[in-house]
N, C-alpha and C positions, 0 to 999 in steps of 0.2 A: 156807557153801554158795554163797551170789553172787559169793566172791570164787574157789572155785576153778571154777562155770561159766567164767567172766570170761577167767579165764586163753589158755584156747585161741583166743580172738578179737586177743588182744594177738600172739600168737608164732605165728599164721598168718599164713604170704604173700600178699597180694594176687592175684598171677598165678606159677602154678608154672611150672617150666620146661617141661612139655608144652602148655602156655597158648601161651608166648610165641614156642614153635615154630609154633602154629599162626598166631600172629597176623603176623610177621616176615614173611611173601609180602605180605601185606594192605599192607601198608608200604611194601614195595620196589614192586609197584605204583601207590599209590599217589604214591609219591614219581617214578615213572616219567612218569605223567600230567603231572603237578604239571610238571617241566622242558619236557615237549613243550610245555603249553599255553605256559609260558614266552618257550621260543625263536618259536613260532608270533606269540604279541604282538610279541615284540620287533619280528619282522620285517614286520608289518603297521606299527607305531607309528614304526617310525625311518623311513624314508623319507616320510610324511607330518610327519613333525614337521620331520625336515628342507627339506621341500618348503613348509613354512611358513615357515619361516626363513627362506628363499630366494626367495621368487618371483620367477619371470623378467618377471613384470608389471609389476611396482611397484619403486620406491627408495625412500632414506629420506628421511624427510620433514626439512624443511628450515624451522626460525623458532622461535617461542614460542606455543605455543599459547594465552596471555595474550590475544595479538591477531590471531596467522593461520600458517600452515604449508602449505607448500608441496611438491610432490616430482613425479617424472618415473613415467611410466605408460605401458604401451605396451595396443596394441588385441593385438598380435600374441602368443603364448609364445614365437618361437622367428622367426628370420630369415625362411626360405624363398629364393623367388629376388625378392624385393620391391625394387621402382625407388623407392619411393618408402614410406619405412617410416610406420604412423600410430601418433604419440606425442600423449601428453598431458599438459600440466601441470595436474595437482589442487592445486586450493587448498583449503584449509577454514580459513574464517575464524570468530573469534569472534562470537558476538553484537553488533550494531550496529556491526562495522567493517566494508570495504568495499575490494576494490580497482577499478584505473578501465578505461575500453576504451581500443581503439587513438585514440579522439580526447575523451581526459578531460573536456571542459567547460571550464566558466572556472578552474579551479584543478586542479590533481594531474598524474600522469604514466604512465603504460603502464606496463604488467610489458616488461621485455624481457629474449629469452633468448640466450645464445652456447653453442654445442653445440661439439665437437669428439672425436676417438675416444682412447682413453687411450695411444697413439702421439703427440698433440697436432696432428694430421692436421684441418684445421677439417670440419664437416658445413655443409652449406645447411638452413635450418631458416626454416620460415614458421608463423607462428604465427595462426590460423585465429578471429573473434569471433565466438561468439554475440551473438545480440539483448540489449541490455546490458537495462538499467533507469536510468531519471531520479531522479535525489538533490538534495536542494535544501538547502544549508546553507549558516550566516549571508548568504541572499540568493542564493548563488551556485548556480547548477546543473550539476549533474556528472554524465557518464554511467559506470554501473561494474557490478559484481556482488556482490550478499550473500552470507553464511552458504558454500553449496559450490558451487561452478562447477568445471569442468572444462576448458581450451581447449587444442581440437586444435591439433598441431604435426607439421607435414607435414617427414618430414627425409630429403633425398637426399645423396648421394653419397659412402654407406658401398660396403662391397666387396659384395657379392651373393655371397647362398650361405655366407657365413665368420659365427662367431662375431662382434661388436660389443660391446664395453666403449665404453658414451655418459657424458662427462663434460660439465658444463656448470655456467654462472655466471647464475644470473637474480638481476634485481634489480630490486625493484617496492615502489610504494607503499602502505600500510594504512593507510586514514585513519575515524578516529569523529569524535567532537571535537578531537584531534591527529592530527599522520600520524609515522607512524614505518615508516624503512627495513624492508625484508625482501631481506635479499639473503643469500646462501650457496654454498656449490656441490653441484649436483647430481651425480647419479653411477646408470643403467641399464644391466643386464648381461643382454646379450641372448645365447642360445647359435644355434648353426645348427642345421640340423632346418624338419620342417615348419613354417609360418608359419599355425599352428593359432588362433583365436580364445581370446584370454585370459581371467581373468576381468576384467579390465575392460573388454573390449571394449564392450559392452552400454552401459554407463555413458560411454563415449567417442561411439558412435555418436547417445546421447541429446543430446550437444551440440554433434555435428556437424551434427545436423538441425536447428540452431538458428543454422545460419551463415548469412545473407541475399548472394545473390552477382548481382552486377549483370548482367542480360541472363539470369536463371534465368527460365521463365516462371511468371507469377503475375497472376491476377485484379484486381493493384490496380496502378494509371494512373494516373503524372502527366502534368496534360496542356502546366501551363507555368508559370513561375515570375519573378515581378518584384521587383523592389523599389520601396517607395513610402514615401518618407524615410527615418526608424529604422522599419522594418517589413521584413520580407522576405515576400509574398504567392506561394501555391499554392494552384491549381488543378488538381485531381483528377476521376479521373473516377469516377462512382456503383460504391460496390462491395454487396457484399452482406449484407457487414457494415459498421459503421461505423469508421472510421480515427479511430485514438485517441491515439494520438503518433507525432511526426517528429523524428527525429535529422538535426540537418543538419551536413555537413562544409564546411566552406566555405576561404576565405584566413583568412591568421595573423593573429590580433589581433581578428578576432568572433567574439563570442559570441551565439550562437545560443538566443533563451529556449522554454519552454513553448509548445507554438502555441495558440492560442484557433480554433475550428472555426466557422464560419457556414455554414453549408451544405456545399457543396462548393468550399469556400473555407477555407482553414487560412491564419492571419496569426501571424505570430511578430516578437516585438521582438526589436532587432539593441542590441549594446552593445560596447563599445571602441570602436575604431577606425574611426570613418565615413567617413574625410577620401576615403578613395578609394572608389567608388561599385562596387555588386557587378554593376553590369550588363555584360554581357557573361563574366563569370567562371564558370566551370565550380560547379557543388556538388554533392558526393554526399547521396541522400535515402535513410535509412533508414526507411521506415516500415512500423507495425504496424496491422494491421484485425483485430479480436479476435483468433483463435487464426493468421491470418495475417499473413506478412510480407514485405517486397520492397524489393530494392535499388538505387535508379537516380540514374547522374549525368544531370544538363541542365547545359544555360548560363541563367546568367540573365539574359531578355530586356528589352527597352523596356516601360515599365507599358503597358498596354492603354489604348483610347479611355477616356476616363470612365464610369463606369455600363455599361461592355462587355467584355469577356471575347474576345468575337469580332466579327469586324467586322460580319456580316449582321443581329447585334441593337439594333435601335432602344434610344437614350439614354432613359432614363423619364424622364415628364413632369412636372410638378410636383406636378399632380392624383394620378399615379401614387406618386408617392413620399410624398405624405399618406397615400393608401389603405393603403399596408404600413405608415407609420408607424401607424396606429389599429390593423390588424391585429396589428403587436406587440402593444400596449398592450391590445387586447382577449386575447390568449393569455396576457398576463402577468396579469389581471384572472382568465381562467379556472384559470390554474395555480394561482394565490396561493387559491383559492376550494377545489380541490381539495386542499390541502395541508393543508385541515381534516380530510379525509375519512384521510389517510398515518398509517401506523404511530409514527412519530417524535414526533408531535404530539399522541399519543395524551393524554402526561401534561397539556399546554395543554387536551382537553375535559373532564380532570379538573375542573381549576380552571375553564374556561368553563361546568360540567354545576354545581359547585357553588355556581357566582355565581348562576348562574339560580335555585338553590332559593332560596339566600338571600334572594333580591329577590320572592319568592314571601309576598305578605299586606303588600307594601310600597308606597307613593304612587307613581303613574307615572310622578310628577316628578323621584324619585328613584332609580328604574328606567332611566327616560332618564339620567341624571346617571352613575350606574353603568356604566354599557354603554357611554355615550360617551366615560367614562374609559378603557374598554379599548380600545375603538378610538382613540382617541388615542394611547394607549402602543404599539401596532400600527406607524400612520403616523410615528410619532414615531422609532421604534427600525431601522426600514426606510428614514429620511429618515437616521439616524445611519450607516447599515450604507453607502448610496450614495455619502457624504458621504467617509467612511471609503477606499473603493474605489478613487474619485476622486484622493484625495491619496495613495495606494497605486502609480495608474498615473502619476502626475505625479513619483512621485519616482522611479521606474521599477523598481517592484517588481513581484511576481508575482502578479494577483490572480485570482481565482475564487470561486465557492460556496462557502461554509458554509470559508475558508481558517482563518478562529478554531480550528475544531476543534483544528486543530493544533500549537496554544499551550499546552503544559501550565498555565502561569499562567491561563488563560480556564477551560482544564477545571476546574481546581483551583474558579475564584471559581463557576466556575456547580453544582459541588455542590455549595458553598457556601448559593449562593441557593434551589437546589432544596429544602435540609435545613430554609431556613427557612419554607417555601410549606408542606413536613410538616409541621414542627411549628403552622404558622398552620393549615392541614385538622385536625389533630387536635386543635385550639382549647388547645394548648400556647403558644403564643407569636402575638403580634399587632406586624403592621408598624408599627413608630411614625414619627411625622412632627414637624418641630419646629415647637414654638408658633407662629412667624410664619406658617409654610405654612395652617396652620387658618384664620387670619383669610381668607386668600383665597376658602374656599371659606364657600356660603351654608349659616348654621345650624348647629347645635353638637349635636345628640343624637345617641342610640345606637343602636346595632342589636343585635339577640339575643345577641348573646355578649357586650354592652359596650363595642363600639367608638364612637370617635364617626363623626358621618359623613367627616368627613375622610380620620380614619385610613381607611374605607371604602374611599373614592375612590381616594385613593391605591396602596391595595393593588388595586384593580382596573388602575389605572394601569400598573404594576410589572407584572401579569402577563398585561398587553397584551405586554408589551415583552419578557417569559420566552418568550411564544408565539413570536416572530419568532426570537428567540436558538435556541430547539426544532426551529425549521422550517425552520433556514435549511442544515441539512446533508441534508435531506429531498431526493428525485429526485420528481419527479410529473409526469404529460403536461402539456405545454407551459410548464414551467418552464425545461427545458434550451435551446428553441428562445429561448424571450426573453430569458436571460439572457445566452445566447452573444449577441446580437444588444446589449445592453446592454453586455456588455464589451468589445464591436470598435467600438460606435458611439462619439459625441462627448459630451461632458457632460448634454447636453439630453436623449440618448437613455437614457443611464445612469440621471439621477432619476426623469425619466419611469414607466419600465419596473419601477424597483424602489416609486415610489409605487403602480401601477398594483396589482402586485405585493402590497404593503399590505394597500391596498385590497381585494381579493379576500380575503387569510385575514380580515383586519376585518369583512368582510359578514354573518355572524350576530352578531355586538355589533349594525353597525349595522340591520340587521332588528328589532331588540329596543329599538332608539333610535326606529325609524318607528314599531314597531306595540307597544307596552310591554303591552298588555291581552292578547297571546301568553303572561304569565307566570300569567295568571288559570283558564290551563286545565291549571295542576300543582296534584298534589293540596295537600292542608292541610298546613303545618307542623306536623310532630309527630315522634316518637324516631325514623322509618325514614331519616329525614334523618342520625341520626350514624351510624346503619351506612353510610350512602352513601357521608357522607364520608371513614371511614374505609378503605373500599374504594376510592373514588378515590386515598388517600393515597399507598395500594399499590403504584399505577402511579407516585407519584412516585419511590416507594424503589424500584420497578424500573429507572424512568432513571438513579437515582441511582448502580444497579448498572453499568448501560451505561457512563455514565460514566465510574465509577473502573477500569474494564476500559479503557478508549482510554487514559486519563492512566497505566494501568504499563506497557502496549504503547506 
């Protein structure tokens, strides 16, 4: 019986042929749709696709993008009646390479470009610089551009109104730790037609606004410029913001360094070529005041009277020039004192917050001992850092504030040392000193965790000296005024200033060396002390974070 139900399901049709009548319109509709939408894409997608493939804006790019690439760009889509067409060569360089400006520095050499139309008919082509940036390798300073820059290139005496096929040959240097050529040839296809805004325009116009053009008007005044032996001196006049670097263009064979700022006075060391004197010689001044900037040549003139600028101001007196000497010294005294109070130094009152407890139920004899080790390692590390600067400017290097940072070897040792200050907070590891060193200091016992007093001392020592290493990339009021003052002045001014300096972050050590009986009004030693510690530790492996963040940047 299930076999002959069954049967009729096997040798039944699917769809009869009155079925498939009805469904065949369903179909041919469908299938109707189906091509319209077809042909409708196609002719939406092929001319966008093809208008990719083609822009009239851009060429092709031109190098290895290993190290940098280059190609031609116009502001415009299309000719117009333009005198003066505006093109642009786009770079896009790799990480840490770099091309240079129209006046490279002490080493490298300009992009330079040659246009002509694909008749071989030459174009006039000026190539337009943004505000560069300063680069400083093995010593040398250079000025150029990172990562993408774009530089206008002003090109006349194509035919107006006609189609333009632009060929051209640039060849420019890429330099990181080596330089290597970038040269090729270019090639922009411009049609006739409105001279509509491209899309690059936007991106061109961003770095036209970055061109500095002498006699533009702007807020920032120079008012005169000397020379005074290997130094080149300017003066300026007060802007609104402060002037932060100067590009100088000057004769063949100086080099122009970093200026150092004293007021309204900017001093820059001169290198190569002295034998001929720059007074009376023309020099183009680029300079930058925050988010502004301005282009101006001078001559450079006879140094001024001594101790004058202009002739109506009386020479300081002797008397006089002690008073500003002490007033550095006093500003260096208050900066160094505030630079306790700075973000940076945070990890230093780690260790200064848990030297205090330590020393908490301890003789004041050795309170005092304690604290004057840290200020010692303070002055000590602050007389090294002068010392240091000194023989930096004498062999005619570049120096500044907190310039260490910059050393990946420095970075490297001082997480080093930071990891070990951790593990010594979380009473994992203890600073050791060698046998002889102990004999020097009076008395051989321990402290709470087992050290002897030596080891103590010493470890207080050390991070007198962590503190200054911490502090010294730190910005705080009246730190910038003294230290410019310290690195334009003479040897005496230098140690002075950075003792002075010392001195001031030293002042709570030595507040605790005068009044030791200040540690009697912390509570009792007892277990809130290793959560303290623990939590000052924190701050160490946060710097520690900081750190290793500069040293892969």
């Amino acid at each position: 019986m299930d076999h002959i139900m069954s049967e009729p399901s096997i040798s039944t049709p699917l769809f009869t042929k009155g079925d498939l009548r009805q469904i065949r319109p369903v179909f041919r509709l469908l299938a109707r749709w189906f091509l319209a939408l077809l042909f409708v894409t196609f002719g939406i997608v092929s001319p966008l696709h093809a208008a990719s493939q083609s822009n009239p804006a851009t060429g092709p790019w031109v190098g290895d993008p290993a190290y940098g690439e280059v190609r031609l760009v116009s502001a415009v889509s299309a000719m117009g009646k333009l005198e003066e067409l505006p093109l642009g060569l786009e770079f896009r360089l790799a990480p840490g390479w770099k091309i240079y400006w129209r006046t490279p520095g002490e080493a490298g050499l300009p992009p330079t470009l040659d246009l002509q139309m694909a008749n071989g008919a030459p174009l006039q082509s000026q190539i337009e610089w943004p505000v560069p940036k300063r680069f400083n390798a093995f010593g040398f300073d250079n000025f150029g551009y990172a990562d993408a820059v774009i530089l206008p290139v002003i090109v006349r005496g194509h035919d107006r109104g006609a189609a333009l096929q632009v060929r051209g040959q640039i060849e420019a240097l890429v330099c990181s730790d080596i330089c290597v050529p970038l040269a090729g040839d270019l090639r922009l296809d411009l049609a006739d037609g409105p001279a509509e805004p491209s899309s690059m325009a936007m991106a061109i116009a961003q770095f036209a606004a970055k061109v500095p053009r002498i006699g533009a008007p702007s807020p920032i005044k120079i008012e005169t410029a000397w020379q005074s032996g290997s130094q080149l001196k300017i003066s300026f006049a007060t802007t609104s913001q402060p002037i932060t670097e100067i590009f100088v263009e000057g004769p063949a064979g100086i080099a122009f360094k970093k200026p150092v700022f004293a007021g309204n006075i900017a001093v820059i060391d001169l290198a190569g070529d002295l034998k001929t004197p720059l007074t009376g010689q023309n020099v183009d001044l680029t300079v930058i005041a925050g988010d502004g900037f301005a282009e101006q040549s001078i001559i450079v003139k006879e140094a001024p009277l001594a101790g004058s600028l202009v002739a109506d101001k009386p020479a300081p007196t002797a008397a006089g020039v002690m008073v500003q000497f002490w007033t550095v010294i006093a500003l260096a005294f208050l900066g160094g004192l505030i630079l306790n109070l700075m973000p940076c130094v945070l990890p230093v009152l780690a260790i200064k917050l848990a030297a205090i407890i330590e020393a908490s139920g301890q003789s004041r004899g050795f309170v005092r001992l304690r604290f004057g080790a840290g200020a010692m390692g303070i002055l000590s590390s602050f007389a090294i850092l002068a010392a240091g600067l000194a023989a930096l400017r004498l062999a005619g290097g570049q120096i500044g504030w907190g310039i260490q940072f910059q050393s990946p070897v420095f970075l490297a040792m001082m997480l080093l040392v930071l990891g070990l200050f951790t593990l010594n907070m979380l009473d994992r590891f203890f600073l050791p000193i060698p046998a002889f060193l102990q004999a020097s200091f009076c008395g051989n016992g321990q402290n709470a965790s087992g050290q002897t007093r030596p080891a103590v001392l010493f470890g207080d020592f050390m991070a007198g000296m962590l503190a200054t290493l911490l502090a010294t990339p730190c910005s705080a009021p009246f730190v910038g005024s003294a230290v410019t003052v310290a690195l334009t002045g003479d040897m005496v001014q230098l140690f002075a200033v950075f003792m002075a300096m010392g001195a001031g972050l030293a002042a709570p050590w030595g507040l605790i060396v005068l009044f030791p009986a200040l540690v009697g009004f912390l509570p009792r030693p007892g277990h809130w002390m290793v959560w303290l510690k623990r939590g000052l530790a924190g701050l160490l492996i946060a710097t520690m974070v900081w750190l290793g963040w500069l040293l892969q940047t």
